[in-house]
Structures are given as structure tokens and as C-alpha cells.
C-alpha positions in Angstrom: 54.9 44.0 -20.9 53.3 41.4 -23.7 51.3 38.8 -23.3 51.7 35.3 -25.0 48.7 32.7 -25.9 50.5 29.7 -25.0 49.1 25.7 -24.5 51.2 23.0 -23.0 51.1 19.3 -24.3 53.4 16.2 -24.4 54.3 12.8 -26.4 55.0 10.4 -23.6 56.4 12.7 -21.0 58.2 15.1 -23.4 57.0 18.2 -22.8 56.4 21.4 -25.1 55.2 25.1 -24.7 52.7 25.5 -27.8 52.4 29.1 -29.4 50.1 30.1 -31.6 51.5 32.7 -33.9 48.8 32.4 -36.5 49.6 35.6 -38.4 53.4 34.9 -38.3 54.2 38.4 -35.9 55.6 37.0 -33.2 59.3 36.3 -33.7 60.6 35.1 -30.4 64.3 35.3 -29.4 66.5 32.7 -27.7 65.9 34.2 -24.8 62.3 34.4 -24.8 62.3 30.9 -26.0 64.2 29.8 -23.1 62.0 31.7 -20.3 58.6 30.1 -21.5 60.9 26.9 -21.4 62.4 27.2 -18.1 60.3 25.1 -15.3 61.2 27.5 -12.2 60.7 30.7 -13.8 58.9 29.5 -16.7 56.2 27.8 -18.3 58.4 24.7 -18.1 59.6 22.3 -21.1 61.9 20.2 -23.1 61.2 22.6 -26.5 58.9 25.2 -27.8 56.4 25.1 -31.0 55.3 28.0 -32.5 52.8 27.4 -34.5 52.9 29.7 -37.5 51.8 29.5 -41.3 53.4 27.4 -43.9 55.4 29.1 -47.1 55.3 25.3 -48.6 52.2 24.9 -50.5 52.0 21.5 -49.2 51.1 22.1 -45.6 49.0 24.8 -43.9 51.1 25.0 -41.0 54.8 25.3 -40.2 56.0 24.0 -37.0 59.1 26.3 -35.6 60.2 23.9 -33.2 63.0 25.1 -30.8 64.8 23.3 -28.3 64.4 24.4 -24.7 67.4 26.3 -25.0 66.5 28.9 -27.2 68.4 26.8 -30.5 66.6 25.8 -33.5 66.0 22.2 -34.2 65.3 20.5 -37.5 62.5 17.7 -36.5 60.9 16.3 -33.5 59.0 13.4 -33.4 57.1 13.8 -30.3 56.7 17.4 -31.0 54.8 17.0 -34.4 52.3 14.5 -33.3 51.5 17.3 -29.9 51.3 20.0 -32.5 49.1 17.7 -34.9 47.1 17.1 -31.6 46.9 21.0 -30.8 45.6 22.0 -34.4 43.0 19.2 -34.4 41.6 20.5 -31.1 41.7 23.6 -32.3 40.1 23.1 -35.2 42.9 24.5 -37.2 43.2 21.4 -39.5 40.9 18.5 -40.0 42.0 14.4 -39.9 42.6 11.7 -40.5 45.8 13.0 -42.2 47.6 16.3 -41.6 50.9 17.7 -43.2 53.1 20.0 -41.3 55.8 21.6 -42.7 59.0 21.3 -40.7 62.7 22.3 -41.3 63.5 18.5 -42.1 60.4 18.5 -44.8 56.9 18.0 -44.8 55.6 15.2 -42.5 52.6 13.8 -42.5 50.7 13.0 -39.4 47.4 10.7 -39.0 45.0 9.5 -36.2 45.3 6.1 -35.4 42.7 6.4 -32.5 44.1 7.9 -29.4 47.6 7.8 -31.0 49.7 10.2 -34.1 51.6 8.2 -36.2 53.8 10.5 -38.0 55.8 9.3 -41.7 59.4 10.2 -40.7 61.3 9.5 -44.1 63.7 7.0 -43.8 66.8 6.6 -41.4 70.0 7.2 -42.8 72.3 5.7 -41.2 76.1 7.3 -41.1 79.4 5.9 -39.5 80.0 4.1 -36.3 81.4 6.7 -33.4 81.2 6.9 -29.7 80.3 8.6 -27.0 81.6 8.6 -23.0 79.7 9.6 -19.8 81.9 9.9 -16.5 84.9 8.5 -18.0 83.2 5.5 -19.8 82.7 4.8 -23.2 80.6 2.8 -25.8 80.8 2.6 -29.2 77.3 4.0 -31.1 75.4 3.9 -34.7 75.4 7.4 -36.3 71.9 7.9 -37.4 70.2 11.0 -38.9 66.0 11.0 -38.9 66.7 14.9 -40.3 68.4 15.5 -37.0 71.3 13.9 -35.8 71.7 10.8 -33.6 74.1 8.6 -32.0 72.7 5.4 -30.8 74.4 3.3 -28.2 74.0 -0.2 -27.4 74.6 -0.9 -23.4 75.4 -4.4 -22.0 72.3 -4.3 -19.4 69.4 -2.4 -17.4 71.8 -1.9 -14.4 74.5 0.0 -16.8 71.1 1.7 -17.8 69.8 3.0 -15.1 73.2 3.7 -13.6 74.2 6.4 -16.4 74.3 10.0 -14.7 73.1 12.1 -18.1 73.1 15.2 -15.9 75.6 16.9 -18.9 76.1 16.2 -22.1 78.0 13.0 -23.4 81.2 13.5 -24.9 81.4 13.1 -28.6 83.6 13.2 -31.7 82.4 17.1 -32.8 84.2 16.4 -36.0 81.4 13.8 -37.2 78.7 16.5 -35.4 79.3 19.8 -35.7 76.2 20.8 -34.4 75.9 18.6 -31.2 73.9 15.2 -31.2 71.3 13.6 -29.5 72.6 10.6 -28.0 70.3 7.3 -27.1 72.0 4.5 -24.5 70.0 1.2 -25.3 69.4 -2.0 -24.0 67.6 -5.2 -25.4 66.7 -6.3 -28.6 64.2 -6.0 -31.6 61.2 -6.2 -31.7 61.0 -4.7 -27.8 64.3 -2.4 -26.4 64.7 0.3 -24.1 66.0 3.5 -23.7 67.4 6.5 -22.2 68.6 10.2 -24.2 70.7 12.8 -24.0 69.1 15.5 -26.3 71.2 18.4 -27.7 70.0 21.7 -26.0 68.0 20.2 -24.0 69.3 17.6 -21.5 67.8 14.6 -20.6 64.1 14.1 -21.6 61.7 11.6 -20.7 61.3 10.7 -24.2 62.6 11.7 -28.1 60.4 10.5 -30.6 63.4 10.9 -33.3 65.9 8.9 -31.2 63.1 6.2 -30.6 63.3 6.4 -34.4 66.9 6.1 -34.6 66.6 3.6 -32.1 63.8 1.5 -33.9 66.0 1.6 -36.9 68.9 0.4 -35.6 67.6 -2.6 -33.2 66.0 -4.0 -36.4 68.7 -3.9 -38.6 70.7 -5.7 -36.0 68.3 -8.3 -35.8 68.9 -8.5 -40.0 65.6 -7.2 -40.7 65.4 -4.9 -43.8 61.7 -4.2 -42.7 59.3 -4.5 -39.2 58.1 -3.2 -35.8 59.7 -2.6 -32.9 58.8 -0.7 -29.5 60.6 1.4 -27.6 60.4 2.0 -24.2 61.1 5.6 -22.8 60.7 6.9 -19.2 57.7 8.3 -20.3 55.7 5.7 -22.2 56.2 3.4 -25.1 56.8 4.6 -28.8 56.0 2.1 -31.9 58.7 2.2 -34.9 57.4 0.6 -37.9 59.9 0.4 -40.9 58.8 -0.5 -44.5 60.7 -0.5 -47.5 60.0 3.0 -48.0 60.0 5.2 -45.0 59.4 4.8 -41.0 56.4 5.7 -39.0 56.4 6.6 -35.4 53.2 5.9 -33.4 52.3 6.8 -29.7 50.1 9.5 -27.5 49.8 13.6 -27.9 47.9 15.3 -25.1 47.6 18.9 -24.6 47.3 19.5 -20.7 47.1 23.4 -20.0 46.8 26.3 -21.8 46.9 30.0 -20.7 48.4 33.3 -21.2 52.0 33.9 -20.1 53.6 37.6 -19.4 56.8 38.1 -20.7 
């Protein structure tokens, strides 16, 4: 039997197992990855960071995020500014800024006080699509922030809160392959809300990318080019800034727990 290191943290209610695999020796197989993840017989959580070191010489650190499900995932919003947070307390890397290499690039993360903001890179937006829950359908705003997004605009909070995202939408796998995480909005720049549907996963209390994808798209419905908008999760509220160059999303990190777990 092995034992893990592991710490648990989360970004507004989305939750993460944190591994520390400082000399790079601890592969972990989808099936590993989804025990540690699993919140019955498990550590519990919507993904797992394994925090190992970086072959880019831009960043010290490489986070190998995985979704909860054992699959690798590109970026995650939330789950750079938790591992940011975990390396800081850790005294693993020093503020106010800290670059992390991920599989969507290098992003940069700094301390804004008790909150990350992380540089995200632009939002590039794709076609329109759509996506149907329980035999209902809306049409959304293909949007990738390295991962990929579908972003649905609802017609209130009652059609909100009455979605059942107990399975995956439905979705044109032609325009996405490999799955999407899809976001069901209501309300309007500069203040919206939001529910998601992440690949992999199911639903979380919050996706720092899809409140990116989200932030992006309110504003540019509201004609703006640049500006701030909030985003309201079940778990908190996420700010999305967008300036003529990139987009930064700001909220919490907290690391809750840590231990050792048998596997």
C-alpha cells in the first residue's frame, strides 16, 4: 500500500485534491486520480493538481491538473489561483507574481490581497451552437479560454434554478470533439449569474474558465471591447476584467485540509 501527501483547497466552492510530486515520481493513473477525487470513498473533489516541476524555463512549477474523472484538462481557472495559494503557503514560490506552467501556457498569477488574479490570455470566441437539458434547448457562444466553452444565455433566474444538470448537456460533438464545459446565464454586464456543466466532472459550484468565458461574452453583448464584469457562481463571486490585451480573473484560494491518503 502507498501513501500520498495530499492538501485540499478551493476557489469559491470548487474544490481540488493538491499533490505534491516535487521530484516528478509520482505518475498517477485515471484511476488513482478518480479515487482521491471521489467524495464517498475518497478524498472528495471537482479535479486533482499535482504539483510537479516545470520543463518550461519560464515557470518553476507545472500544474497537472486533472478533472475528477481521471481525464486531463488543459487550464483551470479556479485551480491555478488554489495551487498559487498552496505554493505560497508552502513557501515553494514567493509573490506578488507567480508563473505556473499549464497545458494551455504559462499563466501568471499575483496577490491582490486575500484574492489571485490570474492573466488568462484572451477569449477566443468560435461559432454559435447549442446545447439541450431534458428536452430543452438554447442557443450558446462557443468560447475557448484554452479549454472549451459553450456559453448560454437563459431568459430568467426561475429557468436558472430550474435546470436539472445532473448529466451532461447535449451538444453538437462535431464542433467539440473532446466534450465542453457548458455555462447557463442569466443577467447582464457588468453583474450576471451562473450555473456549469463541466466536462468530466459534472456540475461544480464554480469554473473559473467558464466565469471567464462568461465575463467575455456578457461584455461583448453589452458592445464593450474592454471592462469588468462579476460573475456570480453558487460558490462565491468571480471578477472578469478584459483589456485590450488579455483577461484577468480575480477571486479567493483557500487551502482547508491537508493529510496523507492510502491508496
Amino acid at each position: 500500500m502507498t501513501t500520498i501527501d495530499f492538501a485540499k483547497g478551493h476557489g469559491t466552492g470548487n474544490d481540488f485534491v493538491i499533490v505534491p510530486d516535487l521530484q516528478d515520481a509520482l505518475p498517477l493513473k485515471d484511476a488513482q486520480v478518480a479515487l482521491l477525487c471521489d467524495r464517498r470513498f475518497g478524498i472528495g473533489g471537482d479535479g486533482l493538481l499535482r504539483v510537479a516541476p516545470s520543463e518550461d524555463p519560464a515557470a518553476e512549477w507545472f500544474m497537472d491538473y486533472r478533472n475528477a474523472d481521471g481525464s486531463i484538462a488543459e487550464m483551470c481557472g479556479n485551480g491555478v489561483r488554489v495551487f498559487v495559494r498552496y505554493l505560497l503557503e508552502k513557501g515553494l514560490a514567493e509573490g506578488p507574481e507567480v508563473p505556473v506552467a499549464t497545458r494551455a501556457g504559462i499563466k501568471t498569477v499575483r496577490v491582490e490581497g486575500d484574492e489571485l488574479r490570474v492573466d488568462m490570455g484572451a477569449a477566443e470566441f468560435g461559432p454559435t451552437s447549442q446545447a439541450s437539458v431534458e428536452g430543452f434547448t438554447w442557443p450558446g457562444q462557443v468560447v475557448s479560454m484554452g479549454n472549451p466553452h459553450l456559453v448560454c444565455h437563459l431568459g430568467d433566474e426561475s429557468e436558472l434554478e430550474a435546470l436539472e444538470l445532473f448529466h451532461q448537456p447535449r451538444y453538437d460533438a462535431g464542433v467539440f470533439p473532446h466534450g465542453v464545459n457548458v455555462e447557463f446565464v442569466v443577467g447582464a454586464a457588468p453583474h450576471v449569474r451562473m450555473r456549469v456543466h463541466e466536462r468530466g466532472v459534472g456540475e461544480t459550484a464554480s469554473c473559473g474558465t467558464g466565469a471567464c468565458a462568461v465575463g467575455a461574452v456578457a461584455l461583448k453583448h453589452a458592445g464593450l471591447d474592454t471592462g469588468e464584469c462579476k460573475v456570480d457562481v453558487p460558490g462565491g463571486t468571480l471578477t472578469i476584467t478584459v483589456t485590450d490585451e488579455t483577461l484577468y480573473l480575480t477571486g479567493p484560494a483557500v487551502i482547508v485540509a491537508e493529510g496523507v491518503f492510502r491508496i
